[in-house]
C-alpha positions as CSV (number, residue, x, y, z in Angstrom):
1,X,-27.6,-2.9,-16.9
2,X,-24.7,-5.6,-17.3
3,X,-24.6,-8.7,-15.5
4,X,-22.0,-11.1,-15.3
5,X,-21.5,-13.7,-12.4
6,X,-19.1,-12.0,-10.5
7,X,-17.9,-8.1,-10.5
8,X,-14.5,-7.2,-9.0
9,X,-14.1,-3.4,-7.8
10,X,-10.1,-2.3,-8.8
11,X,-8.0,-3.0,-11.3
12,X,-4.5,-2.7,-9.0
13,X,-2.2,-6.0,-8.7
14,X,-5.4,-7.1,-6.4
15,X,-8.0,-7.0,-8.9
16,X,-5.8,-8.2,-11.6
17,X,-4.6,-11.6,-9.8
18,X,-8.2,-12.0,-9.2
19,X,-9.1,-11.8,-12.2
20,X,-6.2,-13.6,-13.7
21,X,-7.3,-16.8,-11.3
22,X,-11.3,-16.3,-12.5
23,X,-9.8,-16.4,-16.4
24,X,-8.1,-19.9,-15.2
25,X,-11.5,-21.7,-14.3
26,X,-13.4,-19.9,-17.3
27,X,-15.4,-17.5,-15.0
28,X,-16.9,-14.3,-16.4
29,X,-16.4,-11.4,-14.4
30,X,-16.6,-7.8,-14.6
31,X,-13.5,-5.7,-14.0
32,X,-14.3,-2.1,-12.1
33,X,-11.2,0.9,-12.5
34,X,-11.7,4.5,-11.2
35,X,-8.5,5.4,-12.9
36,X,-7.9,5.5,-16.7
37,X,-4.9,2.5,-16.4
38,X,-4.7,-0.2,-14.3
39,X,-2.5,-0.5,-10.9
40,X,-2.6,3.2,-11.3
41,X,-0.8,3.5,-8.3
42,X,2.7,2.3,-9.9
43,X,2.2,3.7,-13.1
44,X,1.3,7.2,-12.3
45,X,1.8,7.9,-8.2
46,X,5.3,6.3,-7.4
47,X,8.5,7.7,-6.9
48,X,11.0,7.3,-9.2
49,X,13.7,5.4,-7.2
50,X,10.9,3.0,-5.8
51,X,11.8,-0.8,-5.9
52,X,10.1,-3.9,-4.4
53,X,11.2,-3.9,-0.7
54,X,10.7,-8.0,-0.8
55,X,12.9,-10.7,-2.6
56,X,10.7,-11.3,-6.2
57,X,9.7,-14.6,-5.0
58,X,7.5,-12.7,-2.9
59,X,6.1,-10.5,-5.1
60,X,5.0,-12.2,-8.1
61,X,1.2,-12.5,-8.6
62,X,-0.5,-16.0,-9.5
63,X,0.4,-17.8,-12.2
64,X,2.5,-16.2,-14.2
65,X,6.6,-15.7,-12.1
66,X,8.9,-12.6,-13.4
67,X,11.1,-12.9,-16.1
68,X,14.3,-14.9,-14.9
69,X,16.8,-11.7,-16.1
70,X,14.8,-9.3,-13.6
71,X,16.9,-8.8,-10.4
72,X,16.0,-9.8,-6.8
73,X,14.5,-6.6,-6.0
74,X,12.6,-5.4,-8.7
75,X,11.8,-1.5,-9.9
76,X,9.2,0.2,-10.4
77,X,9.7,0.0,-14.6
78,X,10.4,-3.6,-14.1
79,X,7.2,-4.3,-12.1
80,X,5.3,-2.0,-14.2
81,X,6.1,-4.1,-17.4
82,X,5.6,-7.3,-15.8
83,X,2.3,-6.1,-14.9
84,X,1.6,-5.2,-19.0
85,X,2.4,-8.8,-19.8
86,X,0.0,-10.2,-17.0
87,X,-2.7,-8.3,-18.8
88,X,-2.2,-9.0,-22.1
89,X,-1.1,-12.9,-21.2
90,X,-4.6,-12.8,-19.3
91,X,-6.7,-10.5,-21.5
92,X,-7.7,-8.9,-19.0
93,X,-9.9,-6.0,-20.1
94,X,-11.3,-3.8,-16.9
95,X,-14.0,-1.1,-17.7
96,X,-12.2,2.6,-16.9
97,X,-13.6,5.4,-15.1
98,X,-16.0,3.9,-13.0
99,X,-16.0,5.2,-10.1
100,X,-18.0,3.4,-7.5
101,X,-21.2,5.0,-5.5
102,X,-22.9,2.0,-4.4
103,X,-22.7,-1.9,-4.0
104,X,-25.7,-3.8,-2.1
105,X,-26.9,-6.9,-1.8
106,X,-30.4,-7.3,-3.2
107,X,-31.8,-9.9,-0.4
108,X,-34.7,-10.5,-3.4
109,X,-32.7,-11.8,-6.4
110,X,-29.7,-12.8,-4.3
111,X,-27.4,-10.5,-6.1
112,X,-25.0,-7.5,-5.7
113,X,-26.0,-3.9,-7.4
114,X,-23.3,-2.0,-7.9
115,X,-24.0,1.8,-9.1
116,X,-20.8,3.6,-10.8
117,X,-20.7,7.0,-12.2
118,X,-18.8,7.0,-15.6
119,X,-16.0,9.7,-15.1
120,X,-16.0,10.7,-18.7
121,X,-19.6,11.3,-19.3
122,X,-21.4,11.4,-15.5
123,X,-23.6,8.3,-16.5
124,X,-24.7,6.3,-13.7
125,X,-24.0,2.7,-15.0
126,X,-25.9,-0.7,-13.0
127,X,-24.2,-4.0,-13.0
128,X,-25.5,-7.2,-11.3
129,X,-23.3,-10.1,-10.0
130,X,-23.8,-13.1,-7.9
131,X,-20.7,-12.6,-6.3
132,X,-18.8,-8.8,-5.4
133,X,-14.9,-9.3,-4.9
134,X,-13.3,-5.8,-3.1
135,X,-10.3,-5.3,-4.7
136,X,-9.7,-1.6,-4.0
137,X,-6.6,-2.2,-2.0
138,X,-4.8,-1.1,1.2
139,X,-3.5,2.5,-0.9
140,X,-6.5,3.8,-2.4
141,X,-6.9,8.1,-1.2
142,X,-3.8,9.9,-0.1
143,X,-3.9,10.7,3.7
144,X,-2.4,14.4,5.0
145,X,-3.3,14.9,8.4
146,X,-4.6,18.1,9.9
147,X,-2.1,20.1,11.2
148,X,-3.0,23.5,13.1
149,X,-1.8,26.4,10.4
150,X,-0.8,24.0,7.5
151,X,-2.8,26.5,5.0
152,X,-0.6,29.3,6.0
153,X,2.7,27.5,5.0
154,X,3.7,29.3,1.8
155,X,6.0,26.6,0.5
156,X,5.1,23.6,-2.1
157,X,2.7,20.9,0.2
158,X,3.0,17.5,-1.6
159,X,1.7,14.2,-0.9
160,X,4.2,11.2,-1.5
161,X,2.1,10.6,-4.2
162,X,2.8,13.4,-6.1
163,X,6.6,13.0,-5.3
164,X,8.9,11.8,-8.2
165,X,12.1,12.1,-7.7
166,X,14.7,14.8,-5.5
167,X,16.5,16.9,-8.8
168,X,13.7,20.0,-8.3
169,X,15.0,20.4,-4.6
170,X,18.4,20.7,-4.4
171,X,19.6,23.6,-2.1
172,X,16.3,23.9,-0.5
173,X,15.3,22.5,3.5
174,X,12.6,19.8,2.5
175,X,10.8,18.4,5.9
176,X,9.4,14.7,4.8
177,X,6.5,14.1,7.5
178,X,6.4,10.2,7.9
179,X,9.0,7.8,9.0
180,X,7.5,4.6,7.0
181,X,9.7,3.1,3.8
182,X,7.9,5.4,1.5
183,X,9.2,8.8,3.9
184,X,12.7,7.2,4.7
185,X,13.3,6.4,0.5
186,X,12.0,10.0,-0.6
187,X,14.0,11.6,2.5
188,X,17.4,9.9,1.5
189,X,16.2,10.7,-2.5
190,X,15.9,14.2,-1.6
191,X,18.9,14.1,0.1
192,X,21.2,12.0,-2.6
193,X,19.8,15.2,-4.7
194,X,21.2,18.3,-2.4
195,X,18.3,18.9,-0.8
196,X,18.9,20.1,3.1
197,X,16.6,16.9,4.5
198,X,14.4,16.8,7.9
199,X,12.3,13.9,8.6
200,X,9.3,13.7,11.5
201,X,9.3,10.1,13.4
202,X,6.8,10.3,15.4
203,X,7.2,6.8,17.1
204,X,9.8,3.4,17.4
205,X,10.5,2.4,14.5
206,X,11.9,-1.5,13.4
207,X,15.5,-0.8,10.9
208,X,15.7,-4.0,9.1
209,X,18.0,-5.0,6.0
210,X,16.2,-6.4,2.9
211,X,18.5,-9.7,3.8
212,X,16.9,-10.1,7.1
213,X,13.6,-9.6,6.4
214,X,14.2,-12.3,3.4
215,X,15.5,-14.5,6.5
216,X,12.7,-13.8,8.7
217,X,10.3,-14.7,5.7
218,X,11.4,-18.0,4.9
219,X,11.7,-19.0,8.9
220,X,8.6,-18.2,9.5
221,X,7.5,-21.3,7.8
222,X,9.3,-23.6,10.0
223,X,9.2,-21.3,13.0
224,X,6.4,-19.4,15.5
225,X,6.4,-15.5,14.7
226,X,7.2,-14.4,18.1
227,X,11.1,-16.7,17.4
228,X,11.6,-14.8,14.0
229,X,10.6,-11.4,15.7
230,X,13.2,-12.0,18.4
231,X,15.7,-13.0,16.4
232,X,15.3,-9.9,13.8
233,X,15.8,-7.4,16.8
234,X,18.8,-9.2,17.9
235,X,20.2,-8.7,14.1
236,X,19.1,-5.3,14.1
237,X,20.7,-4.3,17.3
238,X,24.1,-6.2,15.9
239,X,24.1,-3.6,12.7
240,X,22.2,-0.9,13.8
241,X,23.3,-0.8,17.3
242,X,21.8,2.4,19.5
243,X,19.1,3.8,17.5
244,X,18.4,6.7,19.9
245,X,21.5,9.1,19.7
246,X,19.9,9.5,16.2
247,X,16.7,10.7,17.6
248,X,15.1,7.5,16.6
249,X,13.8,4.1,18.7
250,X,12.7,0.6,18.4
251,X,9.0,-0.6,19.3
252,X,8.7,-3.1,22.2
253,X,6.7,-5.0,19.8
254,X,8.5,-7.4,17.1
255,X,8.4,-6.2,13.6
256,X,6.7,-9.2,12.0
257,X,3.9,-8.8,14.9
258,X,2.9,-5.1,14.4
259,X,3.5,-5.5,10.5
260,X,0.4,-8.1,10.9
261,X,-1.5,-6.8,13.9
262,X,-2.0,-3.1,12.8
263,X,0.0,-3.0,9.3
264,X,2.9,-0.9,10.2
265,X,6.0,-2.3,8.3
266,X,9.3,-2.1,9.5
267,X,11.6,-0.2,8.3
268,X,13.6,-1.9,5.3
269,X,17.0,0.1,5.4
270,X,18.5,1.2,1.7
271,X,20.7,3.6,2.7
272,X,18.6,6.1,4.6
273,X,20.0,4.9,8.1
274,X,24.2,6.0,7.2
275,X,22.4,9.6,6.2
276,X,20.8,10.2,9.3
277,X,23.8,9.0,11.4
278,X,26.0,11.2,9.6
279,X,23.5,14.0,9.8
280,X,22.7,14.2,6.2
281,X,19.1,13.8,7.4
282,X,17.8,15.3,10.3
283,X,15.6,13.6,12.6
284,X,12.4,15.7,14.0
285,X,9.8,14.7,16.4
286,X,6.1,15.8,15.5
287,X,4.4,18.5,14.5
288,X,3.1,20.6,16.7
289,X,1.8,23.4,14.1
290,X,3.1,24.9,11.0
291,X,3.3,29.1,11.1
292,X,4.3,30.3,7.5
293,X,6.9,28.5,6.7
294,X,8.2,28.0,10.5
295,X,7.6,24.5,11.6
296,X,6.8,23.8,15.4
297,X,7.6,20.8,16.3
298,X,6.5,18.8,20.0
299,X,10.2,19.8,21.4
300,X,9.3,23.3,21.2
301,X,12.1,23.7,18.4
302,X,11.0,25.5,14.8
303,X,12.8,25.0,11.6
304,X,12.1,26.8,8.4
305,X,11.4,25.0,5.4
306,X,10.7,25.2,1.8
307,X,8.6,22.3,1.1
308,X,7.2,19.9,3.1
309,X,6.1,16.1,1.6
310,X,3.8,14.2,3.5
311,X,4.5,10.2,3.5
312,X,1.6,9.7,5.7
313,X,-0.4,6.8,3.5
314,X,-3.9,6.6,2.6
315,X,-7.4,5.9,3.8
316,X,-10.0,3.4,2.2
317,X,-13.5,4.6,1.3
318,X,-15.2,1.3,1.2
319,X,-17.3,1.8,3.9
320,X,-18.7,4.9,1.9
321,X,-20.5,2.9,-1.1
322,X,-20.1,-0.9,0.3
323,X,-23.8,-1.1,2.3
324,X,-25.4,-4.3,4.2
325,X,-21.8,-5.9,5.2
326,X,-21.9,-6.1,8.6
327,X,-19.3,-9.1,8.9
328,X,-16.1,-8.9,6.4
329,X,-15.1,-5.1,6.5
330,X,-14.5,-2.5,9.7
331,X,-15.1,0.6,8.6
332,X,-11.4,0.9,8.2
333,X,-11.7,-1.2,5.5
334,X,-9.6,-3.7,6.6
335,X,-11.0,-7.1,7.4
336,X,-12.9,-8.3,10.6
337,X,-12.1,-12.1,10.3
338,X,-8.3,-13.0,11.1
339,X,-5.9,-14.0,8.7
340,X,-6.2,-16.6,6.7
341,X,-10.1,-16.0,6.7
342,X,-9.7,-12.8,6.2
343,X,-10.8,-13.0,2.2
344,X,-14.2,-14.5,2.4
345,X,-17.9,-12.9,4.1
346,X,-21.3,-13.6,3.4
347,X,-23.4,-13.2,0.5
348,X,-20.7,-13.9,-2.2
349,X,-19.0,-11.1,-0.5
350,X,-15.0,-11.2,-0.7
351,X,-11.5,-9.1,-0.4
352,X,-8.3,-9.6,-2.3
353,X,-5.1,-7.9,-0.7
354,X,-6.0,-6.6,2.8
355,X,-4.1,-8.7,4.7
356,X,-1.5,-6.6,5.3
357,X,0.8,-9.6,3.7
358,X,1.4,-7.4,0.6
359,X,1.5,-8.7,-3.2
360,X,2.1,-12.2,-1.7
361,X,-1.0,-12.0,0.4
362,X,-2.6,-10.8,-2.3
363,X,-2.1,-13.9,-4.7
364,X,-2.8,-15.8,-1.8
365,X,-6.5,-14.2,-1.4
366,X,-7.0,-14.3,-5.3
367,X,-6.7,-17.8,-6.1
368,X,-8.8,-19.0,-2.5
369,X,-11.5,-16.9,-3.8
370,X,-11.6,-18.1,-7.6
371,X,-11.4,-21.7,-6.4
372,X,-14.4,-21.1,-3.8
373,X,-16.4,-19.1,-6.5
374,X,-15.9,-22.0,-8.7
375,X,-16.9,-24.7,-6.5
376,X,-20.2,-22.1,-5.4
377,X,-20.8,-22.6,-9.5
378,X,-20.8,-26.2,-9.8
């Protein structure tokens, strides 16, 4: 058994700025990684072309900005190496190949139990903490929907996940399921590549450039959310103009309002948009069921394909091992208590980066919960 005053579960850009904020104020803690790396999800499951979506200053984690030379809108490689010199600058050292199976409150000593299976030898290891920090993330198992007759498509099934980059597809009809910025990158990738390109929207969708969303950011701390929203579908009807002889809509909600009431981000437009006007990509609606490698879609049209990438996110699995919290997490695993008191339950309990306010929220959660832990130590 191992005890240390507070245990954080994932070593992504969550766990890290947490612990990064606990190093600052000279609190132990124990670092918890199912993955053999840290912020696996960069390092081994992105796409190639992947780059911030948000101007750097909105992307940095506590403490420590980017390097002046990076670019507004960082890569993947770029963010990848910043995140090697916030370890090393932090010396942060997280214990690999735990994999979680239970965390519980032990109403006796007043402390959390949490029970992780060592990957590399199947040892169940114990560690004790007063305080249990859920850093596991928004992104933590790939998602792929059911779909009537999926097994019996005989084409390549990927999850963006496993998607790098478009050069193995050229020639071939690629359907991306999935209409988020994850799905619209990899669909204009595949296409940049000479790969005949489909993608499924399902629903409206908000078509923003990076330099209005940069603009909504910054008004929104001078102005009320519904103003900014109004003003960014004014902007987007100005550059975008008629969405629907594309096959595609806008939401009647504003974009900042359903990024933060149910997480869906709009849209942040790097080329995918002039593709599918120009009918480079082709715009489906959804699936309806898949019959060998004929897809039906809900128009009653089929389209052969080749391989089919799902874009369709991931699901969270706290509610699997975290037991007793009947106040911070849904079983969703996002938060019960509305932003900004999102980050903090009961019992030492706490969550880092499920705001739905992305690495900025994240920072945000980090150093509110280090400064709380530390005045719960004095």
């Amino acid at each position: 058994m191992q005890e240390q005053p507070v245990i954080i579960i994932g070593a992504g850009p969550s766990g890290l700025a947490t612990a990064a904020s606990l190093n600052l104020h000279s609190i132990p803690y124990i670092l918890l990684e199912r993955e053999d790396c840290f912020a696996s999800l960069w390092k081994k499951n992105a796409y190639d072309r992947l780059h911030l979506h948000l101007h750097k200053q909105f992307c940095q984690l506590p403490h420590l900005p980017f390097p002046h030379s990076y670019p507004r809108f960082i890569s993947k490689q770029q963010f990848v190496s910043y995140l090697d010199d916030y370890v090393s600058h932090f010396k942060i050292t997280p214990l690999y190949c735990r994999c979680v199976e239970l965390a519980l409150f032990d109403e006796i000593t007043k402390e959390w139990i949490v029970k992780v299976r060592k990957l590399s030898s199947g040892e169940v290891e114990e560690f004790r903490g007063r305080f249990l920090v859920v850093a596991s993330g928004e992104a933590t198992d790939p998602y792929t929907p059911e779909i009537e007759g999926l097994k019996s498509f005989p084409g390549d099934v990927l999850h963006s996940t496993q998607f790098k980059n478009g050069k193995a597809f050229r020639d071939k009809n690629v359907l991306v399921v999935g209409s988020g910025n994850s799905g619209m990158e990899i669909a204009m990738d595949l296409a940049n590549h000479g790969a005949k390109t489909s993608i499924v929207v399902r629903s409206p969708v908000h078509i923003l450039s990076r330099e209005m969303v940069y603009l909504g950011l910054n008004l929104l701390k001078y102005i009320p959310l519904n103003m900014v929203d109004w003003l960014m579908v004014m902007l987007s009807k100005l550059v975008y103009r008629e969405l629907s002889k594309y096959g595609l809509s806008r939401p009647k909600e504003g974009p900042f309002f359903m990024k933060v009431a149910n997480g869906k981000y709009p849209v942040l437009d790097v080329g995918t948009y002039s593709k599918i006007k120009s009918r480079e990509i082709q715009v489906l609606p959804a699936i309806s069921s898949v019959k060998g490698n004929e897809v039906v879609f809900e128009n009653a049209e089929s389209h052969a394909f080749d391989t089919i990438v799902f874009c369709t996110g991931f699901k969270r699995s706290t509610h699997i091992w975290l037991k007793g919290d009947d106040y911070l997490l849904k079983d969703d695993g996002i938060p019960k208590p509305s932003f900004p008191n999102h980050w903090k339950g009961k019992n030492g309990l706490y969550c880092v980066g499920l705001s739905r306010r992305g690495l900025y929220g994240a920072g945000f959660d980090a150093q509110n919960i280090a400064d709380d832990i530390k005045s719960l130590l004095k």
